[in-house]
Biopython code that builds the backbone (N, CA, C, O; Angstrom):
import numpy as np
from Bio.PDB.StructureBuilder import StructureBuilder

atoms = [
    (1, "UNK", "N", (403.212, 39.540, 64.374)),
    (1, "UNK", "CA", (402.167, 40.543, 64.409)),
    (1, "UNK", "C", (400.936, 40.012, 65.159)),
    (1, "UNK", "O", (399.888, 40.599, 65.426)),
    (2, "UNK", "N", (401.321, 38.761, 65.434)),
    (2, "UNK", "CA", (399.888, 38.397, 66.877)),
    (2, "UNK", "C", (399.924, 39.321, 67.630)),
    (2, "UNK", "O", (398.903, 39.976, 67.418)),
    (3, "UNK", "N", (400.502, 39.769, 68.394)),
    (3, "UNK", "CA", (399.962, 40.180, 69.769)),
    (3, "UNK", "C", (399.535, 41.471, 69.662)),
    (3, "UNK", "O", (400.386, 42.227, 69.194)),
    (4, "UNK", "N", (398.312, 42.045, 69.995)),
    (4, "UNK", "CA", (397.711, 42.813, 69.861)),
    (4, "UNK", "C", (398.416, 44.204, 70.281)),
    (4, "UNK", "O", (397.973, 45.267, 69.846)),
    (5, "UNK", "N", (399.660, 44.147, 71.243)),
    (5, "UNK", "CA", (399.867, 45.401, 71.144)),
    (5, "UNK", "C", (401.367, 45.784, 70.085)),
    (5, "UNK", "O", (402.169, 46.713, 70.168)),
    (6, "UNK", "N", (401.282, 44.604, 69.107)),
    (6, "UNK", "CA", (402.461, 45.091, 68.240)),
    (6, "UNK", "C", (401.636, 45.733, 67.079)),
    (6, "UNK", "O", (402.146, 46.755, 66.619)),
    (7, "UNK", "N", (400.603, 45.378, 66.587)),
    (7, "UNK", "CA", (399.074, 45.024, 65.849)),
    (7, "UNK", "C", (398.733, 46.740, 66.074)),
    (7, "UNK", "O", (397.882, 47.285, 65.371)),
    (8, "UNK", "N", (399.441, 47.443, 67.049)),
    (8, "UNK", "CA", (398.160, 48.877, 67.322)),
    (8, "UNK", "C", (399.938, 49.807, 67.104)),
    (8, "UNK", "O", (399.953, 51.029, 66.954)),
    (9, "UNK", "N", (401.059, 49.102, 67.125)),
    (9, "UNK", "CA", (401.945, 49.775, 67.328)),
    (9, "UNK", "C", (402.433, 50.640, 65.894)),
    (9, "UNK", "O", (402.994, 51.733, 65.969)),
    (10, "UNK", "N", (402.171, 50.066, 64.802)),
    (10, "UNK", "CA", (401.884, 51.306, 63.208)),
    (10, "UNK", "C", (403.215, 50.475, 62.467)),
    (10, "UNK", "O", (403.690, 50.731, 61.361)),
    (11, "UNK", "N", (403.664, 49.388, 63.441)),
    (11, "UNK", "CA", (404.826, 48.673, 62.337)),
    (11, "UNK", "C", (403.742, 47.425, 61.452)),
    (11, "UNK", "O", (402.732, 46.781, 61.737)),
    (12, "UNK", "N", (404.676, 47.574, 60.236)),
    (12, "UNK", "CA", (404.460, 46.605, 59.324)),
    (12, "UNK", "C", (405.330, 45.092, 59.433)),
    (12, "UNK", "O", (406.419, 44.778, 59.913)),
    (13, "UNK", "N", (404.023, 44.206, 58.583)),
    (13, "UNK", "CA", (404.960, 43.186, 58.936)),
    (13, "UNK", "C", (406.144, 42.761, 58.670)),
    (13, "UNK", "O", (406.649, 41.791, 59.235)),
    (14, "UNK", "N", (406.889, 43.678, 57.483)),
    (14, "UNK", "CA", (408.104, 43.507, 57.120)),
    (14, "UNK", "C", (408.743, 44.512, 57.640)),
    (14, "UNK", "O", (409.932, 44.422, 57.334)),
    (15, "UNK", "N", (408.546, 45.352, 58.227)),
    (15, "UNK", "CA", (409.380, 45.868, 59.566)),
    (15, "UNK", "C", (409.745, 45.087, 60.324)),
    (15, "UNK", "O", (410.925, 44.772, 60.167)),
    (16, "UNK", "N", (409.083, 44.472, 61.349)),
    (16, "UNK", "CA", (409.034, 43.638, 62.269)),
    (16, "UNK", "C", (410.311, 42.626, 62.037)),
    (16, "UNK", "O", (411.345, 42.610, 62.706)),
    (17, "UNK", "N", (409.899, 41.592, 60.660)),
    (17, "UNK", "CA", (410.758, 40.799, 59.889)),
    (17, "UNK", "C", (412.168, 41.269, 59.979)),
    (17, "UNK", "O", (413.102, 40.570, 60.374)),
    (18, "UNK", "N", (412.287, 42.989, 59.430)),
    (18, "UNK", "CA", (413.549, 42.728, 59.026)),
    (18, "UNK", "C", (414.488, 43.388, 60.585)),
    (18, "UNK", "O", (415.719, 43.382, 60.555)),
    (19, "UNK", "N", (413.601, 44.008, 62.074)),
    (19, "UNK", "CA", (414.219, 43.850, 62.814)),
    (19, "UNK", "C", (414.193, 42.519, 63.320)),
    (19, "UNK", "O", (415.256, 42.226, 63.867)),
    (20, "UNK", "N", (413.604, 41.894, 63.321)),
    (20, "UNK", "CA", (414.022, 40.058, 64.223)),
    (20, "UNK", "C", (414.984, 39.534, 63.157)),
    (20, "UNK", "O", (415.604, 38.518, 63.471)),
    (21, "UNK", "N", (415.181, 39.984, 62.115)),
    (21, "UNK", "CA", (416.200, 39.275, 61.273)),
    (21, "UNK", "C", (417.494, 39.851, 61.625)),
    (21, "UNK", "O", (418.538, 39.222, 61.795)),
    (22, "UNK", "N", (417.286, 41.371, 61.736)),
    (22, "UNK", "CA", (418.885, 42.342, 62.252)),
    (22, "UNK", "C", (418.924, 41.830, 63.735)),
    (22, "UNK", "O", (419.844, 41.023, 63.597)),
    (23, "UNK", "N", (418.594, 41.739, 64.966)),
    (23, "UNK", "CA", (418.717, 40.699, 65.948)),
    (23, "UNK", "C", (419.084, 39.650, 66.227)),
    (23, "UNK", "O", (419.586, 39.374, 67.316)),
    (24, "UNK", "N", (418.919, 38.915, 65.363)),
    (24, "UNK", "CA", (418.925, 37.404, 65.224)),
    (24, "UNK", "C", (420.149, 37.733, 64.707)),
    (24, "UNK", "O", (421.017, 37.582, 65.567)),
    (25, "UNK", "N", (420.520, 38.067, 63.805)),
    (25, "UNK", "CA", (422.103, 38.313, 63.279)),
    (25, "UNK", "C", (423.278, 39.127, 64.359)),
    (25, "UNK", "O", (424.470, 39.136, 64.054)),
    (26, "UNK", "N", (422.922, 39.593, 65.255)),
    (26, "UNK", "CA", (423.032, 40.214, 66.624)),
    (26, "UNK", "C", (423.904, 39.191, 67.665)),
    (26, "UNK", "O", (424.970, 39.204, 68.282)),
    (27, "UNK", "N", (422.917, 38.435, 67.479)),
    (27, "UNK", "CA", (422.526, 37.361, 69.358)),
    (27, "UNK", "C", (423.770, 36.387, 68.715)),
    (27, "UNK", "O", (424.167, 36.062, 67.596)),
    (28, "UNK", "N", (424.099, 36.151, 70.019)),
    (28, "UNK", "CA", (424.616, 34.589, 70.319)),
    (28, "UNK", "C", (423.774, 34.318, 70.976)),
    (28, "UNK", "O", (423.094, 34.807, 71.878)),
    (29, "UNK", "N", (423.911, 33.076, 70.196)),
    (29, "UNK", "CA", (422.664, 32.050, 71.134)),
    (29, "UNK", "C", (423.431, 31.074, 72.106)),
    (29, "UNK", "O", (424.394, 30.367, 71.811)),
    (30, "UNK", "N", (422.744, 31.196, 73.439)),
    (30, "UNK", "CA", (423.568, 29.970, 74.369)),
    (30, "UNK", "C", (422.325, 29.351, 74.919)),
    (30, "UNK", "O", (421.209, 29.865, 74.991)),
    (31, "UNK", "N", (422.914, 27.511, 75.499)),
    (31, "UNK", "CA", (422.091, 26.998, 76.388)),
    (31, "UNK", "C", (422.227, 27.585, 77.726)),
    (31, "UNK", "O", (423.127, 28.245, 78.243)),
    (32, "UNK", "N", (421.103, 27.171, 78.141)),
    (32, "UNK", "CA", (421.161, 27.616, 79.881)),
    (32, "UNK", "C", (420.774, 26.479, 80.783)),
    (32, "UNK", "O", (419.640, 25.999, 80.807)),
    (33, "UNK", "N", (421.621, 26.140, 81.404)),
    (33, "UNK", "CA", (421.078, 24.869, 82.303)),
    (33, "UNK", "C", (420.720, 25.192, 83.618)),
    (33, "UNK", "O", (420.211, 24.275, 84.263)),
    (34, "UNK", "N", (420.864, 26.278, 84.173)),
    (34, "UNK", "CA", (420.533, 26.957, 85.449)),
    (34, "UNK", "C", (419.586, 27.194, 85.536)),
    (34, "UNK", "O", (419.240, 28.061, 84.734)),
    (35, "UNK", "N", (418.333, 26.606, 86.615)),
    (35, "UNK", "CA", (417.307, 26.737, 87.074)),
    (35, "UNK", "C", (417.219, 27.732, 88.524)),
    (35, "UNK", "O", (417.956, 27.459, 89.472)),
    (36, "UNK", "N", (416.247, 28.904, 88.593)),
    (36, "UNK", "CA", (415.999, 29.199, 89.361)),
    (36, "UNK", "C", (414.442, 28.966, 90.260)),
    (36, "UNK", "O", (413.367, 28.535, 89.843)),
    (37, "UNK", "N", (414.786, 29.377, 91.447)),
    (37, "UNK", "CA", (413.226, 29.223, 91.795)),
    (37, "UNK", "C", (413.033, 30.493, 92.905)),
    (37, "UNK", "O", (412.807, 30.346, 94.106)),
    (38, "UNK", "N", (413.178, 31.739, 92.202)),
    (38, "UNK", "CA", (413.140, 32.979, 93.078)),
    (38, "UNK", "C", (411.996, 34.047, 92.744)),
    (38, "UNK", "O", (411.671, 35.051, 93.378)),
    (39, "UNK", "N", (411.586, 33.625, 91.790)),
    (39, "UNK", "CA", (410.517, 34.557, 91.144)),
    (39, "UNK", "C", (409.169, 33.262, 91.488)),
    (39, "UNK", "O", (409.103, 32.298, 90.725)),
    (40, "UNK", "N", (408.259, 33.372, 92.573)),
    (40, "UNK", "CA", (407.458, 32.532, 92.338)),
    (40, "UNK", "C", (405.840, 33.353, 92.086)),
    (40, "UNK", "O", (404.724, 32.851, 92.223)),
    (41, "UNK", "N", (406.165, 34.607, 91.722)),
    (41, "UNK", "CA", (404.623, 35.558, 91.323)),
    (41, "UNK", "C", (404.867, 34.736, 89.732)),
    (41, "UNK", "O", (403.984, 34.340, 88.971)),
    (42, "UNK", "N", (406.466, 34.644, 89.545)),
    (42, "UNK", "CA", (406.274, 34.692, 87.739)),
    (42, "UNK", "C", (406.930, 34.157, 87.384)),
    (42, "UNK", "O", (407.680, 34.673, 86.555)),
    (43, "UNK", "N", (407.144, 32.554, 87.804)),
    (43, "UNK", "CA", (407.926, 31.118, 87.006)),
    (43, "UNK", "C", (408.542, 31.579, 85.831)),
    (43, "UNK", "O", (409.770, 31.581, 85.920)),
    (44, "UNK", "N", (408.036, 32.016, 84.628)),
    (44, "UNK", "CA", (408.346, 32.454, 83.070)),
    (44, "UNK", "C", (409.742, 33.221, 83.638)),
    (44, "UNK", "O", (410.894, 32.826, 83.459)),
    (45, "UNK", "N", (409.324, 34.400, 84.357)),
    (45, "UNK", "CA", (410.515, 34.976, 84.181)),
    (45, "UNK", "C", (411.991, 34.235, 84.762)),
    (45, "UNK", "O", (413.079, 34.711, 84.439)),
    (46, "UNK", "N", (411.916, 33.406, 85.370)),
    (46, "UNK", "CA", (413.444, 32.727, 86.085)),
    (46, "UNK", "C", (413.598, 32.637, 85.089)),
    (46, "UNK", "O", (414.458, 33.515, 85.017)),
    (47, "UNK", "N", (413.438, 32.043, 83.393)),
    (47, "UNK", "CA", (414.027, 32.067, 82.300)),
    (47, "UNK", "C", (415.012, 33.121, 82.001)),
    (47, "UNK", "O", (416.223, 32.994, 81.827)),
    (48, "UNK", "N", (414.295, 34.172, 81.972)),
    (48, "UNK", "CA", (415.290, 35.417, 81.833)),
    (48, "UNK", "C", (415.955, 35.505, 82.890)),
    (48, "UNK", "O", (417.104, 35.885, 82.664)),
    (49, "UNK", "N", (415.647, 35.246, 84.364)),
    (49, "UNK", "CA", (416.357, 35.318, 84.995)),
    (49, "UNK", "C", (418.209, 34.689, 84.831)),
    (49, "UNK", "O", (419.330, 35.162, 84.641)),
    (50, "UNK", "N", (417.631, 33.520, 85.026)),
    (50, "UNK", "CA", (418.607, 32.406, 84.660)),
    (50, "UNK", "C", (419.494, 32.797, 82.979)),
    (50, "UNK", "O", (420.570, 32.201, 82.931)),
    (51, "UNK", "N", (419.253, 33.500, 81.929)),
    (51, "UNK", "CA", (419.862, 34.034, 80.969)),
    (51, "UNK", "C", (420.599, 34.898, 81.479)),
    (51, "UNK", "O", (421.720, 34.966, 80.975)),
    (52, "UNK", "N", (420.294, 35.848, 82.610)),
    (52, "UNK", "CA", (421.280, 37.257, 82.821)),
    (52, "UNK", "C", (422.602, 36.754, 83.734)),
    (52, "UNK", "O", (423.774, 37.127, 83.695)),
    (53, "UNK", "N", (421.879, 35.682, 84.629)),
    (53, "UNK", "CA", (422.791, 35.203, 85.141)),
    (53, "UNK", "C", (424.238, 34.553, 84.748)),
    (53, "UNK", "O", (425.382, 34.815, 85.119)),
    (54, "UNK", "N", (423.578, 33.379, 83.634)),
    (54, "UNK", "CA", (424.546, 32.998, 82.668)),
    (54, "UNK", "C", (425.392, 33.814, 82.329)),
    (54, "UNK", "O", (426.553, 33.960, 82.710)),
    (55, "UNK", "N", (424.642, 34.490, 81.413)),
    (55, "UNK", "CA", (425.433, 35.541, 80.546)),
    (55, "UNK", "C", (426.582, 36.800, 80.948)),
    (55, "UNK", "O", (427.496, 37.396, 80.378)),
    (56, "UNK", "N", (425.869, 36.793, 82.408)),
    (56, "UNK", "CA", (426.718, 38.177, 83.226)),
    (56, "UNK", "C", (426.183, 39.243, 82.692)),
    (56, "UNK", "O", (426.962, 40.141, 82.370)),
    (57, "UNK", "N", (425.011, 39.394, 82.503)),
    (57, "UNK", "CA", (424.206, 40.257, 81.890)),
    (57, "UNK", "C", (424.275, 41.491, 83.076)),
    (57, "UNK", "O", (424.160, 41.330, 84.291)),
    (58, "UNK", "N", (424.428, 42.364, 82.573)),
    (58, "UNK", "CA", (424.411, 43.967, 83.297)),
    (58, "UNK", "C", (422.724, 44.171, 83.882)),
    (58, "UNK", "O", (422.358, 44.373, 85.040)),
    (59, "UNK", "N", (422.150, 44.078, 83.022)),
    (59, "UNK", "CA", (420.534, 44.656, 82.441)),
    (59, "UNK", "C", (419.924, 43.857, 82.394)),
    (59, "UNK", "O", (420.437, 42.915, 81.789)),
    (60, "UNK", "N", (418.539, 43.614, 82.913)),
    (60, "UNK", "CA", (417.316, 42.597, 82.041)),
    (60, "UNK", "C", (416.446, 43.401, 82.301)),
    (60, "UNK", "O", (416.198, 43.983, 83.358)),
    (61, "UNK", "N", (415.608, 43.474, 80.590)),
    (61, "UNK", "CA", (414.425, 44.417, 80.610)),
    (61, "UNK", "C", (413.248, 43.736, 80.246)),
    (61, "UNK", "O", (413.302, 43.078, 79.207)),
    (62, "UNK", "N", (411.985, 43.761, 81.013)),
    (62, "UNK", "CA", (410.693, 43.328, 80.462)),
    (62, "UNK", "C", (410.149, 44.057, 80.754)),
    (62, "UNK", "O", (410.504, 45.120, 81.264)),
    (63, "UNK", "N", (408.335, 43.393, 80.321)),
    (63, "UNK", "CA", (407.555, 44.608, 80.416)),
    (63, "UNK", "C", (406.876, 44.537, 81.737)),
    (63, "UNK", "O", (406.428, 45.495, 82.367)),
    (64, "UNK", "N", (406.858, 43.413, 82.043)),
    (64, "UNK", "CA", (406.169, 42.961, 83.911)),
    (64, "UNK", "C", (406.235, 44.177, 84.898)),
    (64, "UNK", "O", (407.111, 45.033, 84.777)),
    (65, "UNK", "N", (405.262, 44.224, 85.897)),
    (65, "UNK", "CA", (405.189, 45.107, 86.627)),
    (65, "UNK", "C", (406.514, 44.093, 87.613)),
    (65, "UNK", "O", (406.719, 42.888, 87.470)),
    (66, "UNK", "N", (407.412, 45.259, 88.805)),
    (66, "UNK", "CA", (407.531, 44.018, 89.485)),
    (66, "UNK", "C", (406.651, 43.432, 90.784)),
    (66, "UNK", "O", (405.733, 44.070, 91.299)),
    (67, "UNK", "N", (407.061, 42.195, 91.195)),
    (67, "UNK", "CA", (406.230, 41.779, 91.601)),
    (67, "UNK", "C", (405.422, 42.342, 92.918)),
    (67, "UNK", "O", (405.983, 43.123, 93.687)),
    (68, "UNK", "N", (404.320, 41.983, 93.093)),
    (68, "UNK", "CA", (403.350, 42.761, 94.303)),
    (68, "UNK", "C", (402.685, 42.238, 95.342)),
    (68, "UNK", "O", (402.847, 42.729, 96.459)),
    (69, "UNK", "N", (401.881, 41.224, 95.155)),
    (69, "UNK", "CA", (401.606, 40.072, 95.930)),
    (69, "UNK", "C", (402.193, 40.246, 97.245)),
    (69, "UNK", "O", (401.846, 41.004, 98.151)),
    (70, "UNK", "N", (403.516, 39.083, 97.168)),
    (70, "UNK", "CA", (404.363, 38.987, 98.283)),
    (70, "UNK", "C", (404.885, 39.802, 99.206)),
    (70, "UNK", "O", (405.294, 39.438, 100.309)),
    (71, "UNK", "N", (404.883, 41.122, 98.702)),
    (71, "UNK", "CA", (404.950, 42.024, 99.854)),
    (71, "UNK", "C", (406.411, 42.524, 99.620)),
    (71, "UNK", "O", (406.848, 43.591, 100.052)),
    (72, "UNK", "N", (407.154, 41.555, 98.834)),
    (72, "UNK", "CA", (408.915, 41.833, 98.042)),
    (72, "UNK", "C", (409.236, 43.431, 98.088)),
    (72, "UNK", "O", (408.330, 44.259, 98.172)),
    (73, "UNK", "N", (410.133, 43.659, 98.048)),
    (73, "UNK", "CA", (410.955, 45.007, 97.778)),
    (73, "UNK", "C", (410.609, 45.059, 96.008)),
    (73, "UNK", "O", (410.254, 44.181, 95.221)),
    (74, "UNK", "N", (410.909, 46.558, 95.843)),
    (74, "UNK", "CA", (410.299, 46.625, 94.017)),
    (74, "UNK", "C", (411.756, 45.786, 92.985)),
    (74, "UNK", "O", (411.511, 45.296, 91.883)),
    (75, "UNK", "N", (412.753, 45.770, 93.410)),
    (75, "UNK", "CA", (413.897, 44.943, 93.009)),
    (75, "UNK", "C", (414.763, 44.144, 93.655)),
    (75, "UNK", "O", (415.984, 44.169, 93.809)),
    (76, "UNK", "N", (413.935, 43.464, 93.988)),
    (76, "UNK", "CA", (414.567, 42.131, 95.206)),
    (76, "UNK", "C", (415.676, 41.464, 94.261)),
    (76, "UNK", "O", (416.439, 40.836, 94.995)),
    (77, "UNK", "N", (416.023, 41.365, 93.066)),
    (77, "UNK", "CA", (417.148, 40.718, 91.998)),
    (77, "UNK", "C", (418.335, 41.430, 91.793)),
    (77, "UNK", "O", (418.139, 42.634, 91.955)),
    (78, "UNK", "N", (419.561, 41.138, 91.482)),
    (78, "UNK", "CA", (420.404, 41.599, 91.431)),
    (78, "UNK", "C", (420.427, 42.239, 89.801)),
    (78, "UNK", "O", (421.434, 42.803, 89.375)),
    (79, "UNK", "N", (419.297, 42.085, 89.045)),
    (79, "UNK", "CA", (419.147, 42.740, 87.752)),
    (79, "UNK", "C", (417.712, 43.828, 87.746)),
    (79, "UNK", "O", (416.598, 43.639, 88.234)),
    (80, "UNK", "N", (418.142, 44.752, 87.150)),
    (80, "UNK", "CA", (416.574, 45.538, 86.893)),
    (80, "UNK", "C", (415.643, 44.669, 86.121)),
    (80, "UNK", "O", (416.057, 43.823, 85.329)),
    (81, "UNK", "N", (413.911, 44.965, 86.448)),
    (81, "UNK", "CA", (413.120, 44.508, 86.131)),
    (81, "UNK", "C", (412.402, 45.146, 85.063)),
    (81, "UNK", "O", (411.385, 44.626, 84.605)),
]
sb = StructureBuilder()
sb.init_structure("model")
sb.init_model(0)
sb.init_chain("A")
sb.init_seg("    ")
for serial, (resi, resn, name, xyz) in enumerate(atoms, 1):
    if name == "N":
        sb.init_residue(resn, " ", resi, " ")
    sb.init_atom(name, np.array(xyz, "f"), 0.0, 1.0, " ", f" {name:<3s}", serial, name[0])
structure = sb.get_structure()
């Protein structure tokens, strides 16, 4: 419940709890040893990047605009942003 826009969103903290608990019971968890270096507006995200990859992930969703700066196409990745 840190971040201020979960804080304005009307869930309680044992809401919250008992979805990261139904999730967490969800996920496989894997390591990822694959480093990328293709996102350089937003280092953080090659993390996820590098997860979809692993995984053969269809989908990756955040909340990031994509990137703008560089002048990039709006989905230069082979995953949605």
């Amino acid at each position: 419940m840190a971040y201020p826009r979960l804080q304005r969103s009307g869930y309680t903290e044992e809401g919250v709890d008992t979805f990261v608990e139904t999730l967490r019971a969800a996920c496989h968890f894997m390591q990822v040893f694959l480093q990328l270096r293709v996102i350089p507006e937003d280092p953080v995200d090659e993390v996820v990047l590098a997860m979809g990859v692993t995984t053969q992930a269809e989908d990756i969703v955040t909340k990031d605009e994509p990137p703008k700066a560089s002048g990039a196409p709006a989905h230069p990745y082979p995953f949605h942003r």
